[in-house]
Wavefront OBJ file of the C-alpha trace (Angstrom):
o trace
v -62.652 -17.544 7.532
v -61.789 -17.787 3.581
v -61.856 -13.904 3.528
v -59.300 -13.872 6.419
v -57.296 -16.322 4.353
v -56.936 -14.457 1.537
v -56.528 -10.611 3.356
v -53.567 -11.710 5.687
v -51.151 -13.006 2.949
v -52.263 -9.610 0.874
v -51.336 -7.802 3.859
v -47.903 -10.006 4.783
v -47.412 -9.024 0.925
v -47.476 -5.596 1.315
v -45.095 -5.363 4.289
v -42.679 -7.643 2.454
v -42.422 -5.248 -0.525
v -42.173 -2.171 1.916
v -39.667 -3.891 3.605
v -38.367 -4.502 0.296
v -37.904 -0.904 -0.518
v -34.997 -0.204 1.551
v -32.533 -2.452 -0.522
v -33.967 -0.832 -3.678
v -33.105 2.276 -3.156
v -29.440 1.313 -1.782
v -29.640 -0.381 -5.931
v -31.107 3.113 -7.299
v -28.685 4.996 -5.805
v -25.936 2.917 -6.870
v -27.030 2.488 -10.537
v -27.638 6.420 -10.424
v -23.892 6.861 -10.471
v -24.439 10.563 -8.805
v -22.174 12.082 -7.255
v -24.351 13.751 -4.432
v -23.155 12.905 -1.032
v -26.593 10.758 0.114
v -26.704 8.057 -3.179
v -23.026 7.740 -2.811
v -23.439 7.346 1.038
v -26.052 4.256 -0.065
v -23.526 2.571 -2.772
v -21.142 1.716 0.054
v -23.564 -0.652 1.527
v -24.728 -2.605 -1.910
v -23.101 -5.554 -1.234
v -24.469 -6.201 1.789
v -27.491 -5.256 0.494
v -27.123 -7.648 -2.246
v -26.573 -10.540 0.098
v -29.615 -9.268 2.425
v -31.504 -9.423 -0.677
v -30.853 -12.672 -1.390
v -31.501 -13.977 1.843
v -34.400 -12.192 2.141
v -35.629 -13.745 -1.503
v -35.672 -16.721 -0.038
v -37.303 -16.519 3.161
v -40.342 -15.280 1.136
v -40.329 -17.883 -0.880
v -40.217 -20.329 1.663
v -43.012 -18.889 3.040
v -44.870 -18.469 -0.028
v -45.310 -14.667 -0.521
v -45.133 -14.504 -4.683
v -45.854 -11.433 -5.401
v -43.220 -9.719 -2.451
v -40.793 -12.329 -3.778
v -41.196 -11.792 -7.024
v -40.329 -7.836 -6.009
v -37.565 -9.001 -4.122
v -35.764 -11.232 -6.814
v -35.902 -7.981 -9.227
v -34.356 -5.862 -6.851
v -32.115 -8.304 -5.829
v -31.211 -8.131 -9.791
v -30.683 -4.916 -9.691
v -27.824 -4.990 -6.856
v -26.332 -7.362 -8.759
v -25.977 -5.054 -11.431
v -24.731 -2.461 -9.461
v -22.502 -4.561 -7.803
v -20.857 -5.734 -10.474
v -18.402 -3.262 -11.347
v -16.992 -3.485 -8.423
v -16.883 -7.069 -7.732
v -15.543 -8.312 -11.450
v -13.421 -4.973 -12.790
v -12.151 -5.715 -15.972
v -8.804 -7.662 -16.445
v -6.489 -7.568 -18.875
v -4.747 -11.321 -20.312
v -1.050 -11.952 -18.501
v 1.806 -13.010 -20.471
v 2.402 -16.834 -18.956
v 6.229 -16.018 -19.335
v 6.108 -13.105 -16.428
v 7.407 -13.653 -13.133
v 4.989 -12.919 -10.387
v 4.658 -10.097 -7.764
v 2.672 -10.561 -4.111
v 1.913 -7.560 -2.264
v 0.149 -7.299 0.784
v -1.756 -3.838 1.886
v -3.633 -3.229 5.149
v -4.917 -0.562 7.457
v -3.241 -1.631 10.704
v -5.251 0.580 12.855
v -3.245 3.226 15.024
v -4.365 1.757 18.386
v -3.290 -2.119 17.327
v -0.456 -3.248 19.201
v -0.890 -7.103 18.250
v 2.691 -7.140 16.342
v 2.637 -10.914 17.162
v -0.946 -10.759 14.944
v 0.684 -8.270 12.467
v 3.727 -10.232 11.717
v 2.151 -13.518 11.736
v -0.486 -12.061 8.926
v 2.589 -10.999 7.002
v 4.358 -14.016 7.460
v 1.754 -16.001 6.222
v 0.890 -13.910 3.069
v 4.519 -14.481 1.864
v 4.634 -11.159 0.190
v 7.172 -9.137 -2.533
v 6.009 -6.105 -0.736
v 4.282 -4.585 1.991
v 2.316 -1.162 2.206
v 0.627 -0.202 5.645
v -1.402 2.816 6.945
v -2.253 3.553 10.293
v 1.087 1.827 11.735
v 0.718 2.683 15.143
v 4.063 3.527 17.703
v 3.861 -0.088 18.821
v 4.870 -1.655 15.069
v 7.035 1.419 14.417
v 9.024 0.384 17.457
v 9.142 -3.601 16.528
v 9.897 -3.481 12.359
v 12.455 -6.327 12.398
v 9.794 -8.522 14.276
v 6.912 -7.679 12.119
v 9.063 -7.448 8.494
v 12.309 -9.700 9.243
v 11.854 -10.714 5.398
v 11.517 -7.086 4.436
v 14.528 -5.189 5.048
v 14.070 -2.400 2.752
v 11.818 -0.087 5.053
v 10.479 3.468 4.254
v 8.077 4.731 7.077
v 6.340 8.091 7.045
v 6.330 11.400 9.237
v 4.175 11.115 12.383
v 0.709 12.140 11.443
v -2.634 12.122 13.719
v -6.414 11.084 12.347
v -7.646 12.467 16.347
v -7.215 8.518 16.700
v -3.846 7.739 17.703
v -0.445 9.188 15.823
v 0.273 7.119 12.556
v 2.170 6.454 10.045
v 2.252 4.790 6.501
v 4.730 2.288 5.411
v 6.252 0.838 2.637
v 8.576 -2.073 2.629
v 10.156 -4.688 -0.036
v 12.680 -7.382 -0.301
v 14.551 -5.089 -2.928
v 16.315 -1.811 -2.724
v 13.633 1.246 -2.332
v 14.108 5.081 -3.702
v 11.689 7.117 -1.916
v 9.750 9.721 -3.868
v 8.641 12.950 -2.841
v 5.647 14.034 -2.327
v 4.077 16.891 -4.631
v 0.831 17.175 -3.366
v -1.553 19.915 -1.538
v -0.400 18.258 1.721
v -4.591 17.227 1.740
v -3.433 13.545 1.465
v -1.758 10.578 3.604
v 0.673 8.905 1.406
v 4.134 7.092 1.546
v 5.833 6.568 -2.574
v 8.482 4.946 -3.519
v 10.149 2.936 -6.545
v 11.877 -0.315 -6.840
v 13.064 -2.985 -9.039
v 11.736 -5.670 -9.325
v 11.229 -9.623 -11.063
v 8.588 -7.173 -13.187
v 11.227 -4.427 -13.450
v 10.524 -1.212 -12.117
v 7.477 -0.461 -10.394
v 5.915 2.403 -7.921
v 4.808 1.768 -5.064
v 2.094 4.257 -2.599
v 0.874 3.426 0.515
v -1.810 5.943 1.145
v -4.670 6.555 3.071
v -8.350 8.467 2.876
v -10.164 10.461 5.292
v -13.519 9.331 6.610
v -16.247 10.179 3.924
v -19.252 12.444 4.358
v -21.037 13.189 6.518
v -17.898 12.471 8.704
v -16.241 15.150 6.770
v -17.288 17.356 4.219
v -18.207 15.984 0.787
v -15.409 18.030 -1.217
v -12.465 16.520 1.322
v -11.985 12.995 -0.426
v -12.285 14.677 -3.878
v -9.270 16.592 -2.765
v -7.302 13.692 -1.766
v -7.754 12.108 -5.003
v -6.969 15.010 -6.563
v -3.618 14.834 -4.744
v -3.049 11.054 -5.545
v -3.613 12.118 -9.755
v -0.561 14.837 -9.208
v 1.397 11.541 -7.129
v 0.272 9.232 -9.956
v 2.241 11.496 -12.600
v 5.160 11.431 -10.971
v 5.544 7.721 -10.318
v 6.235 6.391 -13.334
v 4.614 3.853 -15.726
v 4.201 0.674 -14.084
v 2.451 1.800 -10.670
v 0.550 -0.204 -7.591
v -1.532 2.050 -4.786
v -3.101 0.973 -2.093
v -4.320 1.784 1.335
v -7.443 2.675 3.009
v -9.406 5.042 0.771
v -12.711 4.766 3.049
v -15.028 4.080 -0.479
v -15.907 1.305 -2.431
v -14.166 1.532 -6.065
v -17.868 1.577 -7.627
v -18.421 4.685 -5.758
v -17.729 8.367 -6.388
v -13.949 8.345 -5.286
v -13.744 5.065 -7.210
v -14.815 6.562 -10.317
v -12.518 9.583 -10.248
v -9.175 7.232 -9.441
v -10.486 5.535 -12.612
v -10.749 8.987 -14.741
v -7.782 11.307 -13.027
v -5.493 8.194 -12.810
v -6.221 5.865 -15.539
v -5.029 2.863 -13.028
v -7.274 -0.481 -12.580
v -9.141 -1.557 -9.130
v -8.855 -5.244 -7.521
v -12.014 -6.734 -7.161
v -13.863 -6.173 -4.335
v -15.093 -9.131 -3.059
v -15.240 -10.180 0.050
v -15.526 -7.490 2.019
v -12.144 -5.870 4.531
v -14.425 -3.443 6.791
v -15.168 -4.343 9.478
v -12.978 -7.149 10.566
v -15.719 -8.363 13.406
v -17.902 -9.556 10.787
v -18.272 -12.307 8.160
v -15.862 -11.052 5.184
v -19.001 -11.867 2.748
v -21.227 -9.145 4.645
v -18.372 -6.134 5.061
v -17.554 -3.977 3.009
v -14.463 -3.460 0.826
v -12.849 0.395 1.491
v -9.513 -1.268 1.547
v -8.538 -0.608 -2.101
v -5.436 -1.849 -4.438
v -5.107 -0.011 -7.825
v -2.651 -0.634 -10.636
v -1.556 0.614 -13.714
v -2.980 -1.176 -17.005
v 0.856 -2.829 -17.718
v 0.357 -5.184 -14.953
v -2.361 -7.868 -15.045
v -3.447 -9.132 -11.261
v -4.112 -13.163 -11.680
v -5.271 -13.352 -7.670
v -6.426 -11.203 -5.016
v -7.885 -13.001 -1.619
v -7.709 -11.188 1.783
v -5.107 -12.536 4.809
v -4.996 -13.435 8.499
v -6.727 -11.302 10.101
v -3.808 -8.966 12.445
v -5.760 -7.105 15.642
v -6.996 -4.219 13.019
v -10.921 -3.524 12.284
v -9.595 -4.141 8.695
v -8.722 -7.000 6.938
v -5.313 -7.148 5.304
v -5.215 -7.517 1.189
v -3.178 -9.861 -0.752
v -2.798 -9.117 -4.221
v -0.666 -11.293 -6.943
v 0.309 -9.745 -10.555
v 1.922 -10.180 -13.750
v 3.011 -8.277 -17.054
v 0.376 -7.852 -19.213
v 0.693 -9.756 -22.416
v 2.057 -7.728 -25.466
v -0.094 -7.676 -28.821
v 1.376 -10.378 -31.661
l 1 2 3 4 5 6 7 8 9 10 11 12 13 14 15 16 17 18 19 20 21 22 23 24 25 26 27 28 29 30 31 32 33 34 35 36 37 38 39 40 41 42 43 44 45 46 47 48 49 50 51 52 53 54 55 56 57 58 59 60 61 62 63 64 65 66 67 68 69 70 71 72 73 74 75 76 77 78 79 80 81 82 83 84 85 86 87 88 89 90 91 92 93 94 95 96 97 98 99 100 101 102 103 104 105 106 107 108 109 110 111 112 113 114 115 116 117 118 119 120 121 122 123 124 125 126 127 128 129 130 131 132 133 134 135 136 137 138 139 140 141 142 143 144 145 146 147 148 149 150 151 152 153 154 155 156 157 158 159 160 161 162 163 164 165 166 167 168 169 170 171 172 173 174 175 176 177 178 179 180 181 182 183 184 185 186 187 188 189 190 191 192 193 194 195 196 197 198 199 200 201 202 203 204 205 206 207 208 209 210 211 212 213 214 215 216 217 218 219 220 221 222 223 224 225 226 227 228 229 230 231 232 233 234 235 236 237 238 239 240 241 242 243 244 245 246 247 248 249 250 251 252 253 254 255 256 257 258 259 260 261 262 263 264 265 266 267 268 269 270 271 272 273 274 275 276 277 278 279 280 281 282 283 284 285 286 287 288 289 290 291 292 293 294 295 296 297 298 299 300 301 302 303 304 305 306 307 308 309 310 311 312 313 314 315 316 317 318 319 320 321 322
């Protein structure tokens, strides 16, 4: 009886810590930084993988299992590293005498014809401006119900993900000037400039194919190629944002960082998918900004019909040196 004692803990041990190994190598992969299609694939899913982790940490140590726990809180560590970038980007110090700007981003998906939802989301985020993706013929035919406090409007050609025909959107309180695209017509995007309580500032609405192996791995590389050329020609003080279908930790997220020099939001909680606990999705819904403008909040909003949760974002000027 003792020998059966001490073989079935050794053996509920050693399924633990093979159980264990899955979230490892989602935290290998991540802290890898490659750019190979598979690791990248796996360092969309660390932050659910951090929170299974945890979870799972403490089921074996309620039921006693040291020696898988003890695995488990280390590679539970080790998501938390890789995690980290993308949860707490680095933030620059706001100058307390700068007015504020709210903007609100979301992939509306094409086949959403909640407007109620949609406007209601909008409504309640109070925001400067608005930039959409996927706005679907039912919005497109209802903007004065879904932006009555937005009625500077600039909505995109027609185009078609073999969902449903789309469009992207950008809207303001102020006066818009559209800007041209000058791009390899690879990417979905919507520019345009206006002034503002922070003066002049860019605006892009865009939106990323699916990532490998949806599409081919060189396809989003592309696209972010396009968005550097965009980038250059929108001036200084700059927000994008839209559905780029990768986490900013991940391969996409690290070229925006090198081609574009512009900052990510945090990513915490998750916008993707909607059905699910924001703490467990995952955050493709991405807001970038230039270095000029500090962001003091970002939280997500009412949820409105879409498999994505909407973003709110709040910024400032940066503080000048002296």
């Amino acid at each position: 009886m003792s020998s059966k004692r001490r073989i079935l803990p050794a053996l509920a041990n050693i399924v633990a810590c093979a159980i264990t190994l899955a979230p490892l190598a989602i935290a290998l992969a991540a802290l890898s930084r490659s750019d190979h299609p598979w690791p990248d694939l796996a360092n969309q899913f660390v932050a659910p993988a951090l929170l299974a982790s945890v979870a799972w940490t403490v089921v074996l140590g309620l039921f006693r299992l040291r020696t898988s726990a003890v695995f488990a809180l280390v590679v539970t560590a080790l998501l938390t590293l890789a995690v980290w970038p993308q949860w707490f980007p680095a933030r620059g110090k706001a100058d307390p005498a700068s007015e504020s700007l709210t903007v609100y981003s979301a992939n509306l998906w094409a086949r959403n014809t909640d407007v109620r939802a949609m406007a209601a989301s909008i409504k309640a985020a109070n925001p400067d401006v608005v930039l959409l993706v996927e706005l679907g013929d039912a919005p497109s035919s209802e903007l004065d119900t879904l932006l009555p406090d937005h009625p500077y409007r600039l909505v995109s050609s027609v185009g078609n993900r073999n969902v449903a025909p789309a469009r992207a959107l950008v809207a303001s309180r102020w006066p818009l000037e559209a800007i041209d695209e000058n791009t390899n017509d690879r990417l979905v995007a919507l520019s345009a400039k206006s002034e503002t309580p922070l003066g002049p500032v860019a605006f892009s609405s865009v939106h990323l194919t699916r990532p490998w192996p949806y599409r081919q791995p060189f396809v989003q590389v592309g696209q972010v190629e396009d968005l550097a050329m965009e980038r250059q020609r929108l001036g200084q003080t700059v927000i994008i944002a839209g559905d780029f279908n990768s986490v900013s930790s991940g391969r996409i997220g690290r070229q925006m960082k090198e081609t574009t020099g512009l900052a990510p939001a945090p990513g915490f909680p998750g916008t993707w998918p909607s059905k699910y606990p924001s703490p467990l999705g995952i955050t493709i819904d991405q807001v970038w900004h230039s270095t000029d403008l500090v962001l003091t909040e970002r939280k997500l909003g009412r949820k409105n019909g879409s498999d994505h949760r909407p973003v709110i974002t709040r910024y400032r000027r940066a503080a000048t040196d002296g």
